[in-house]
N, C-alpha and C positions, 0 to 999 in steps of 0.2 A: 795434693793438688797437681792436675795433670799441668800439660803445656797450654798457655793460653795462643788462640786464632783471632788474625786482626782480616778483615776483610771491608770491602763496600756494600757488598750485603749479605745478610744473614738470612736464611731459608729452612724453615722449620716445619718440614717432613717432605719425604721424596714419592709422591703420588705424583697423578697427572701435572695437577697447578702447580706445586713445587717444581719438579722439573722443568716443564713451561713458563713459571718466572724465571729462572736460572740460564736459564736457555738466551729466552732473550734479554736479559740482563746483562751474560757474556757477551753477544753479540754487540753492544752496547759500550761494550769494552770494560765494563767492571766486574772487579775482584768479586767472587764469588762463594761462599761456605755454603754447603748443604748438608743439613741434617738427616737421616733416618734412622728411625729406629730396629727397621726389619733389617736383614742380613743381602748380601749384595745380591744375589741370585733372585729375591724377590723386588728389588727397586725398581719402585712402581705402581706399588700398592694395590688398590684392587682397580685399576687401569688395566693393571696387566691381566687381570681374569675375566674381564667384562666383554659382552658382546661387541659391543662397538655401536650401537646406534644413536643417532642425532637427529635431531629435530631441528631443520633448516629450512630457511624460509627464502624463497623466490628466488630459487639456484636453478644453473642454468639445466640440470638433471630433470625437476620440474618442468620445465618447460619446454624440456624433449619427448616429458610423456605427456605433453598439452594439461597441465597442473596450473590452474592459475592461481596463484598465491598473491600475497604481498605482507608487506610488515602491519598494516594498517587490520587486514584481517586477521593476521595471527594474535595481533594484541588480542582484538577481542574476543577472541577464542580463547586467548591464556586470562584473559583478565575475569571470563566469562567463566571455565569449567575448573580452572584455579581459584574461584571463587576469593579472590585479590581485590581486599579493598581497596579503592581511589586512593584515600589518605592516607593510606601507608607510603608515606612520600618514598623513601628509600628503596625496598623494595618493588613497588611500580617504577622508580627511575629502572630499575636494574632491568625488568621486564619489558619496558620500553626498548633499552639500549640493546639488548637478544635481539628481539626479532628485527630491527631496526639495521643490525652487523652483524649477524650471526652468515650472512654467506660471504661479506670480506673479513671478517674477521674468524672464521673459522673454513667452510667452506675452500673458498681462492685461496689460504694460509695453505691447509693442507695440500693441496693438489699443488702447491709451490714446492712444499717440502718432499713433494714425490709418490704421498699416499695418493689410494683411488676408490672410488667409491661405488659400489656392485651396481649392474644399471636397473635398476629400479626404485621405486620409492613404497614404501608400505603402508598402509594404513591402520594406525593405531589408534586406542585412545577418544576414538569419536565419540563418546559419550551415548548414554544409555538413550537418553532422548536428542541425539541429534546435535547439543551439546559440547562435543568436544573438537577435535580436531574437524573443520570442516571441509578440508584436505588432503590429501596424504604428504606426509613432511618428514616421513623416519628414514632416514640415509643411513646405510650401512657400510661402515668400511671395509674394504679389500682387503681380508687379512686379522679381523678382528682388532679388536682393542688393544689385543697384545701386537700387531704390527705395532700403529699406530705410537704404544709407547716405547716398543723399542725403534721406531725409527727417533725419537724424540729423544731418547740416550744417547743413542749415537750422534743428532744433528750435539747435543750437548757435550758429552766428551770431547769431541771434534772442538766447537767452541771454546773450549778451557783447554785446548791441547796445549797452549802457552805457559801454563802454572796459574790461570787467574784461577782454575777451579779447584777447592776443597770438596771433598766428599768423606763427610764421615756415617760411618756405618754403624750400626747397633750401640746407639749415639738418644739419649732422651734427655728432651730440654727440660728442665724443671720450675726454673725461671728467667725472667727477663729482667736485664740489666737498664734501671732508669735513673735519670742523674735531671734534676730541675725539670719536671717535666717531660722529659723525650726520652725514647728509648730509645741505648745504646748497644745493646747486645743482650748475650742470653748466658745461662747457667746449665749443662749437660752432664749429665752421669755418661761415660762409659760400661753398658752395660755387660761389655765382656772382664774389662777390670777391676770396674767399681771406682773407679779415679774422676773426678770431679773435671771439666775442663768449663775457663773461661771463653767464650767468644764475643771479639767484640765489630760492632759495626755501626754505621749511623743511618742503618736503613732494615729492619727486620721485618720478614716476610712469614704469618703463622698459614699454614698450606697442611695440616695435622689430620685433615680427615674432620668426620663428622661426632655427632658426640654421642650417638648411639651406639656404639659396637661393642657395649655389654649392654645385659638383658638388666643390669642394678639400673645404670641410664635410663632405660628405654621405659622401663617401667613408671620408672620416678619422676620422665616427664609424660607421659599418658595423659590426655586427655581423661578428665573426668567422665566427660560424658559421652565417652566413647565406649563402648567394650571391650574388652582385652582379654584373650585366651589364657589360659591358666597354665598353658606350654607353648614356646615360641624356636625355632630354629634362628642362627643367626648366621645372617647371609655376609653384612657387612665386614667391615676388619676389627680386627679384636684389640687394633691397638687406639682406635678411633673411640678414646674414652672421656672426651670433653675434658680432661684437667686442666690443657693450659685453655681451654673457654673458660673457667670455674677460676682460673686462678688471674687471668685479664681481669675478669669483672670485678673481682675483688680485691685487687691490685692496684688496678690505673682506671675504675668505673666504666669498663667499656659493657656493649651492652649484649647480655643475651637474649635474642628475640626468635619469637615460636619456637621454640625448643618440643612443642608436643606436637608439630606437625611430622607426619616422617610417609617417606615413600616405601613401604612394604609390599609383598607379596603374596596372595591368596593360597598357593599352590606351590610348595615346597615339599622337602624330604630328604632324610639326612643324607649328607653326600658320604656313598661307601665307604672312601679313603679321607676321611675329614683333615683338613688344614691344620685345626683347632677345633677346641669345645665343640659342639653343636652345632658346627659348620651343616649348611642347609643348602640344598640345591634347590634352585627355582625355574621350574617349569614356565615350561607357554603353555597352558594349559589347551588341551584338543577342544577347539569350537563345538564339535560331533560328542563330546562326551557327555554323559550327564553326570550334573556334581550331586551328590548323597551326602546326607548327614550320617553319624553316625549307625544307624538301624538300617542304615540302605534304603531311605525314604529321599526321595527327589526335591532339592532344597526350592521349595518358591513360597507366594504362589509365581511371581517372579523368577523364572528360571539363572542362575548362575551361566553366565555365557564370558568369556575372555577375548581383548581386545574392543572394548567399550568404556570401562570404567574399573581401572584396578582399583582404586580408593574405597570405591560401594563393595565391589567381590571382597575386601580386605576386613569392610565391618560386618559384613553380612558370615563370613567364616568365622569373626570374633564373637560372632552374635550366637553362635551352637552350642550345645550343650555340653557337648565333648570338647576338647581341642585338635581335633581332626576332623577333616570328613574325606570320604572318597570320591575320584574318578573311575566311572564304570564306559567301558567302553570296548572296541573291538581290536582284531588286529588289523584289521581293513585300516581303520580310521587310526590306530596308533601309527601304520607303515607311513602314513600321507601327513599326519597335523601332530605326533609327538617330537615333542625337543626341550631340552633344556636351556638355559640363557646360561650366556656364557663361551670365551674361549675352548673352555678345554673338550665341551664336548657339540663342538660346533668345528671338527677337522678340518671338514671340505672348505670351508670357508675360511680358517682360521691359516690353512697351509696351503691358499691359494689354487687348490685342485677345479679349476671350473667342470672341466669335463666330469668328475667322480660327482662335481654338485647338482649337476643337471640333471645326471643319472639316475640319483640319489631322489631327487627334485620330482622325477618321472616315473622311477619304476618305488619309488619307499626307502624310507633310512632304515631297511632292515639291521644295518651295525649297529646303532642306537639303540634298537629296539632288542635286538640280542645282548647288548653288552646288559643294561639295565635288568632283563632277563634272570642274566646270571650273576650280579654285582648286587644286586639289592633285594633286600626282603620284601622290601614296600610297594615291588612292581611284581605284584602277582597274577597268576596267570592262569585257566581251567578251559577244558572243551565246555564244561556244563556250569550254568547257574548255579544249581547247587552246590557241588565239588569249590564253585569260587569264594561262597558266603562260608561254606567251612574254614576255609585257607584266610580270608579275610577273618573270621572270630581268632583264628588260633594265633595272628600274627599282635592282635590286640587284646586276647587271654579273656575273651567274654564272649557269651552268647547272643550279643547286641542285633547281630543281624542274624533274622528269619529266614529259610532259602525261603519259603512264599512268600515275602513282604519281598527281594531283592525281586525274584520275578513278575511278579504284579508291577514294579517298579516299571521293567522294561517292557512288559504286555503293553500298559498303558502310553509308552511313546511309541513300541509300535504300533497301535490301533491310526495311528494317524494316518497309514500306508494301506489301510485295507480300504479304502476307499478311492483311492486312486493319487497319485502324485502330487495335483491341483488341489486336492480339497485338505491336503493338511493343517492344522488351524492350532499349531504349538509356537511360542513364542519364542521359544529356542531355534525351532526349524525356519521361522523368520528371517531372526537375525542371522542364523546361516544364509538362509538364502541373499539377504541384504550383502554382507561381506564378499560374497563370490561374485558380485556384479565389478569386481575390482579385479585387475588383473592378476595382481600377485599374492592375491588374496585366495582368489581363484583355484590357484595350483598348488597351493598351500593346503586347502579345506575340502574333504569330503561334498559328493553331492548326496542331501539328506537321504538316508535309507533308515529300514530296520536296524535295529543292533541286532538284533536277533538274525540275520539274513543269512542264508543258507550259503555254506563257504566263508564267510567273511571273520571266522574263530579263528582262533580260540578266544575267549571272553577274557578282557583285563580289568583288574580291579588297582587301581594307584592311592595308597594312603596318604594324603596330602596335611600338612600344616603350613599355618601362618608363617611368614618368613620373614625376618625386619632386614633391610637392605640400607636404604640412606637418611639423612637427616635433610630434612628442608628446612627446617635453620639454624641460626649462627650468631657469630659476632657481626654489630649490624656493620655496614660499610657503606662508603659514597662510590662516587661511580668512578672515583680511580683508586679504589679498593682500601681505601684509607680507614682502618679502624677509631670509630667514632662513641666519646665518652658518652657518659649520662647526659651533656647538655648539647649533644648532635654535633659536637667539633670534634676535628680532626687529633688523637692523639701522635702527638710528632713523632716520627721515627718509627712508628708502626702499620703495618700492610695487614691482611686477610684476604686468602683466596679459596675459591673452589670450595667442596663442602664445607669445608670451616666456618665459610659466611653466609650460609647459605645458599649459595654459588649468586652470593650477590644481596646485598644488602642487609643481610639475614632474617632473609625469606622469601626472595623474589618470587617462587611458585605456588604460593599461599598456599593452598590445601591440598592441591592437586598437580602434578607433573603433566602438561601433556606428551610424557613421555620422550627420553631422546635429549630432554636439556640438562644431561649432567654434565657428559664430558664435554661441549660444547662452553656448558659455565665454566668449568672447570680453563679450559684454554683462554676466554674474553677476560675472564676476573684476574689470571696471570696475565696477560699482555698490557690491559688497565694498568697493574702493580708496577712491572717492568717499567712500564713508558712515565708515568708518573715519579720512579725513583730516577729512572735518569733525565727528566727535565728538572728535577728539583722540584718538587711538587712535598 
């Protein structure tokens, strides 16, 4: 038996919301234990990998670009393409209290603590019929995700600079300590020594990540009546494995709700230098592309188009026959509309270069598009059609695609162009066109051409799979993040934040994210916690 840790709260994993409870916890003036399982260099979890976008409502950013927002419309836009029943009381409180403080309570918060956020707002998510985001609401921070949390280590070391704060590292909780009813503390393996340590506390915060980040998980909550790929990339953390959700519930009846909802990605691919297992890189996938099934057939009759509805692109890919399909596109349109999400390979923005970003923004991420190039197999590249469908068979060891099934492919989107600009009549070329009427949409996306257009090669072919990213729900919770048994009370001495609970009630986003509300839950569902344990709550 290790040394046992006495503190006022106890904080079970070191992601966003863990830190962010901890944070303002110290501030607050109490003693502090923080849990992680991962090693110090990663504290932070996949905060620290993430792009950084939010989903904010009626900030003063908005309304520099003449954005009229408010919380009234965002509900119904989250209540609408989240497709969020009313009577899921919990859950719609939590979707309520978002949009309702998501810009003092995150928003104002940050730009106190020093972050900044790029000046514009993007448009995500707007849904296929009109549907979704009826605004633009995607804030992105100065600096990535990965600023963002290590300014939040730092405001936090800082705060515990007194000895309130414990940190332990490569540290997994196994159980929770409960004595008449309330929980007192928790039960941790040292995973570097194997020594057992007690902790105790009368305020326990679970902040552990989502319970998808194996594919046994993710599997086994699947909707039934969903389709599910028969090969998956995993975007998420691998240590985000639901046991202590699995082991609450059947411990102290607490509850897990939608466990088969989850926010995945259409448009993945192994990342070169994988973290772990099957680490998956997830694309923005090029608006100008067209996405192919398997044979190099044009997936519709409904064309596959990105930044309308990842939910529908996510079942419409699980829907194929294969478990991949590709991106066929050019290097015109890769230099302007390819990118990956994500810190690491988002520099310009990640290590605050504005000028390299505009550059970048104006003349093409030719780095990106070279690094990918020569890093990965799955970004293949040919002057000709044919010469691509070859390279394309051999990277997947089948004859699957035809070089005249792939070029009939792209004949028939260019036919749209031999008539002249106006009379194009593709539903993909639409929704391009729809999205560039937005400014930063604009600079972002191709104006519709041939793929075939003379100069605009070499031709790329991207083999893309399914990616599972987050879980949208959790341990359910009230709205000062109080984890709540089988009969909707509050089990005492127990907190839930961030994916853990859904980022809020577990489930606040019902089916659908409009994009941008993680780390935002992630921050509300920790300050809730925080403010709640130190008023005695």
């Amino acid at each position: 038996m290790g040394e046992a840790t006495s503190s006022d709260v106890l904080v079970a994993g070191g992601g966003l919301a863990g830190i962010v409870t901890a944070l303002e916890a110290l501030r607050a003036g109490k003693s502090v234990t923080l849990v992680d399982r991962d090693c110090p260099e990663r504290f932070g979890g996949l905060a620290l990998w993430a792009f950084g976008g939010m989903a904010l409502v009626d900030t003063p950013l908005q309304r520099r670009m003449k954005i009229q927002d408010s919380p009234t419309t965002a509900l119904r836009d989250w209540q609408r393409f989240g497709e969020l029943d009313p009577n899921d009381h919990w859950p719609m409180q939590w979707a309520r209290y978002y949009v309702e403080n998501s810009k003092t309570e995150v928003y104002d918060w940050l730009r106190n603590e020093g972050l900044k956020f790029m000046p514009a707002v993007n448009w995500v998510e707007r849904g296929r019929l009109g549907d979704g985001n009826s605004v633009p609401r995607y804030h992105i921070v100065w600096g990535t995700s990965r600023e963002l949390t290590r300014r939040m280590i730092e405001a936090l070391h800082s705060a515990g600079s007194d000895g309130r704060l414990t940190l332990l590292h490569r540290h997994r909780i196994t159980a929770l300590d409960h004595h008449g009813g309330k929980v007192c503390g928790a039960v941790a393996i040292n995973e570097a020594t194997g020594d057992e340590v007690r902790l105790s506390a009368p305020a326990v915060v679970l902040a552990m990540g989502g319970i998808n980040g194996g594919h046994e998980q993710c599997r086994a909550n699947w909707p039934a009546d969903r389709p599910q790929p028969t090969h998956m990339l995993n975007g998420a953390h691998p240590f985000a494995d639901g046991k202590l959700h699995h082991w609450t519930k059947d411990h102290l009846s607490a509850q897990i709700t939608h466990a088969g909802e989850m926010w995945n990605y259409a448009a993945g691919f192994p990342h070169p230098f994988p973290h772990f297992d099957g680490h998956g890189l997830s694309t923005i996938p090029c608006k100008s592309a067209l996405w192919l099934n398997h044979r190099g057939e044009r997936i519709g009759p409904e064309p596959l188009v990105t930044g309308f509805d990842t939910h529908w692109l996510c079942q419409q890919v699980a829907a194929q026959e294969k478990p991949w399909t590709w991106h066929l596109l050019n290097r015109r349109i890769a230099l302007k509309e390819f990118a990956i999400s994500g810190a690491e390979h988002n520099a310009r923005i990640r290590d605050k270069q504005f000028p390299l970003f505009l550059k970048d923004l104006l003349l093409g991420n030719k780095q990106l598009v070279q690094q990918m190039e020569s890093e990965s197999p799955y970004f293949i590249t040919d002057e000709t059609l044919e010469g691509l469908a070859n390279k394309m068979n051999a990277l997947t060891s089948s004859l699957d695609i035809n070089p005249d099934t792939l070029k009939a492919t792209a004949d028939a989107f260019d036919s749209n162009f031999q008539k002249g600009s106006h009379l194009a009549n593709d539903a993909q070329i639409r929704m391009i066109q729809h999205a560039r009427q937005w400014g930063p949409d604009r600079l972002r996306t191709c104006k519709p051409a041939p793929l075939q257009k003379p100069g605009a090669g070499p031709f790329i072919a991207i083999h893309m799979q399914l990616t599972t990213r987050k879980s949208l729900g959790g341990l359910r919770t009230d709205l000062q993040s109080r984890v709540l048994d089988a009969n909707d009370r509050p089990i005492s001495g127990l907190y839930c934040v961030g994916e853990a609970s859904g980022f809020g009630g577990g489930g606040s986003n019902g089916k659908r994210s409009l994009e941008g509300t993680f780390l935002p839950g992630c921050i509300m569902t920790a300050r809730a916690a925080a403010r709640s344990i130190v008023n005695g709550d």
